[in-house]
N, C-alpha and C positions, 0 to 999 in steps of 0.2 A: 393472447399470451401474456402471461405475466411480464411486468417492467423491470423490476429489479431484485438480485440476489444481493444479500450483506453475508459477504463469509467474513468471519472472524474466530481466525486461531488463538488459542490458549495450551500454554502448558506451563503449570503453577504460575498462575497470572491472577491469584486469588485478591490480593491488596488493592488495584485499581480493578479489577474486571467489572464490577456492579455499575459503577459510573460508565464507564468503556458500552456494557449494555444498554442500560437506561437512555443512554443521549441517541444510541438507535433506536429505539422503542421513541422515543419522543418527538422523531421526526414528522414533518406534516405530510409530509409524500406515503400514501397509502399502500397502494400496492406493490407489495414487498412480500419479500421473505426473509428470513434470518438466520442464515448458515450458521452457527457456531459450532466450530469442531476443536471438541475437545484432542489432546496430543498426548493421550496418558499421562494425564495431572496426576498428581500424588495429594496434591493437598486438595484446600476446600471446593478448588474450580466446579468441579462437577456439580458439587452438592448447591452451589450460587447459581450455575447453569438450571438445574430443576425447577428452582425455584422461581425463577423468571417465566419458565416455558411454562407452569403450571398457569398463568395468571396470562399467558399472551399466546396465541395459536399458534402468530406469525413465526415463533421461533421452532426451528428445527434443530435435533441435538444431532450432532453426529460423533458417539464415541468411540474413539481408538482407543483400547485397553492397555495398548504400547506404544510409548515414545517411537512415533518411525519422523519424527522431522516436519520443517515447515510445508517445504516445496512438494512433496507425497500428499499431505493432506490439503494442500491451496487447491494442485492439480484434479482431488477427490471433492475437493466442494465446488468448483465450477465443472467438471461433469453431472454433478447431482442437482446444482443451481438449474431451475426452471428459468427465470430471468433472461430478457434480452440484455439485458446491462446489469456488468458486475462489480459492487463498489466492495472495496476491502476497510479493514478495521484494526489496527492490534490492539491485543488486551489492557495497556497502559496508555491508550489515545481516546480520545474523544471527539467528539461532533457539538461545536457550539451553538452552531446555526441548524436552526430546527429547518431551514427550507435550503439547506445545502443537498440533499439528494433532489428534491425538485426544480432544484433550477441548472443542474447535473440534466439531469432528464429532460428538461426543457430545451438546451444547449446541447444535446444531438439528436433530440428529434426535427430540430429544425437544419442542423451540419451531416446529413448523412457519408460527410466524405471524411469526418472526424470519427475518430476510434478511440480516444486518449484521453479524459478530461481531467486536471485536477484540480487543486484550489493552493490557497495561502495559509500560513499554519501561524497562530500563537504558541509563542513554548513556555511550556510550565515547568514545572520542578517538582520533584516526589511531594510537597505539599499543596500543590496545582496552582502557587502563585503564576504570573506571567511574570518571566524574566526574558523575552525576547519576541521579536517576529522573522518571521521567512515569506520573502516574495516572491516570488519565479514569475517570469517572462509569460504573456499572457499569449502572445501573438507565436504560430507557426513558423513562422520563417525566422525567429529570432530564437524559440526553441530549438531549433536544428543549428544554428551556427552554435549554439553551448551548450548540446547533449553530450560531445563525447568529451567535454571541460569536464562535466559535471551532473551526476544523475539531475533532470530537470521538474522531478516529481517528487514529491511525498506520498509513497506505500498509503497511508491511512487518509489519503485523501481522496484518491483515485476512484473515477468509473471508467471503464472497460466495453466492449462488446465483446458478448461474449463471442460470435464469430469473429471476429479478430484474432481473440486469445486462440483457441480451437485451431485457426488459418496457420498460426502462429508455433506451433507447438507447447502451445502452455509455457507454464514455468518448467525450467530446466535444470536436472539435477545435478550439473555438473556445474552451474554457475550457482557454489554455495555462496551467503551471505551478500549476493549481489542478483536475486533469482527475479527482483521487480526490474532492474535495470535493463537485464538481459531480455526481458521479454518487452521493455519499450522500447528498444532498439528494433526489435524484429517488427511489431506493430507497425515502427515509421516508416518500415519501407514501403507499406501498401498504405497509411490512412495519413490523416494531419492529426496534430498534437497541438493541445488548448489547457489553459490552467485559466478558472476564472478568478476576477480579483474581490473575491472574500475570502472573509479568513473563517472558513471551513472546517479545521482544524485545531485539536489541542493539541499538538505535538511535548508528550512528555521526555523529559530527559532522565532516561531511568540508568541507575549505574550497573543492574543487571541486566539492560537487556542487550541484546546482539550489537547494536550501533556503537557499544561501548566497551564493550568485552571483545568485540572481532574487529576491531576495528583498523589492525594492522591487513589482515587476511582481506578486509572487504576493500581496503585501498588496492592493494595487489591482484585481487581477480577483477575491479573496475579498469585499471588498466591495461588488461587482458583484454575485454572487452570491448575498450577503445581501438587496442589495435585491431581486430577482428572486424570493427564497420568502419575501417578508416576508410574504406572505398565508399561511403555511403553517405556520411555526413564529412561537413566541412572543418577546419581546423586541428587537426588529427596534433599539430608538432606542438600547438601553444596546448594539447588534451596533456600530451606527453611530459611536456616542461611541469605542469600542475597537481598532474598526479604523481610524478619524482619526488617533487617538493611536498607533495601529502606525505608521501611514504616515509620519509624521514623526518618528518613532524613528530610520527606516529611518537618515534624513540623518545620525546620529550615531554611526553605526555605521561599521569602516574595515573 
């Protein structure tokens, strides 16, 4: 069976997507495949998409001719993903480390009671300088005392199984702009949660995209979220106290 599926959604994600591609394609871990699902781009996405898969087998296109959304087309590429394990991508992220899927894969073929893995991210800026790092918590039990603080994962760093996800009901379309959180909540109730410490990650800070544009609405449905597994993880009142104090952040912020 194949080891790993790379979905990676786009919609007009024209500006970084080639790099976004490239540093998958550059990985040293072979067997893969390359979800790219397009989300009815209007600009050149599609035509930067052709261009890659003409020159690499691994990638598969998958186009949606209309914008239907993130969580519809995630849901639509790990159904279609062949892959035991599903790593995700957005189209302004990257992958520095050419042996971050392989040692992703190394790291639950040897934890089969692990479902979750992610990494540590550099963040860059629309010119791909590095202005920052992000560390999360490596160990299990220190995950779970600060998941409902605070998502404990980075989206573009994550591998998955995909029976997990599937156990799990996917992403869910009612938990908009929080649809990775929701479903690592649901993961932890059956598997353990790992981030290993490389930095795995470009984490860009783009001012279009979602993290930044929704980012009053994604503090408000994380909270939502928190109280829904307060029966499940620890800390639920200091989740509470931090996400209040987000939310009113939010207003201060241009």
């Amino acid at each position: 069976m194949l080891k790993v599926s790379v979905l990676l959604p786009v919609h007009n994600g024209e500006k970084y997507l080639p790099k976004s591609i490239q540093s998958v394609l550059s990985q040293s871990f072979a067997d893969l495949e390359f979800l790219i699902l397009n989300d009815g781009s209007t600009d050149n996405s599609l035509k930067i998409i052709n261009q890659f898969a003409a020159l690499d087998k691994r990638i598969k296109t998958i186009d949606f001719k209309k914008h239907i959304g993130l969580v519809r087309i995630l849901n639509e590429g790990i159904k279609r993903g062949q892959g035991l394990y599903l790593a995700r991508i957005d189209s302004d992220d990257e992958w520095p480390d050419v042996d971050k899927i392989k040692k992703q894969v190394e790291f639950m073929e040897k934890n089969p009671d692990y479902a979750l893995v992610g990494t540590n991210a550099l963040v860059i800026n629309e010119k791909g300088d590095i202005v920052g790092k992000i560390a999360y918590p490596a160990k299990d039990e220190v995950i779970r005392r600060k998941i409902l603080i605070k998502n404990q994962f980075l989206h573009s760093s994550v591998m998955f199984r995909k029976k997990a996800a599937e156990k799990c009901g996917l992403y869910n379309q009612e938990e908009k702009y929080v649809e990775d959180y929701g479903l690592w909540l649901r993961i932890g109730q059956y598997y353990k949660f790992a981030n290993l410490p490389l930095y795995g990650l470009k984490y860009r800070l783009n001012p279009q995209g979602e993290t930044a544009t929704k980012n009053r609405q994604q503090v408000i449905n994380s909270f939502k979220l928190a109280k829904k597994f307060k029966n499940k993880y620890p800390n639920f009142i200091l989740a509470c106290v931090k996400w209040i104090l987000r939310y009113f952040k939010t207003f201060l912020r241009i």
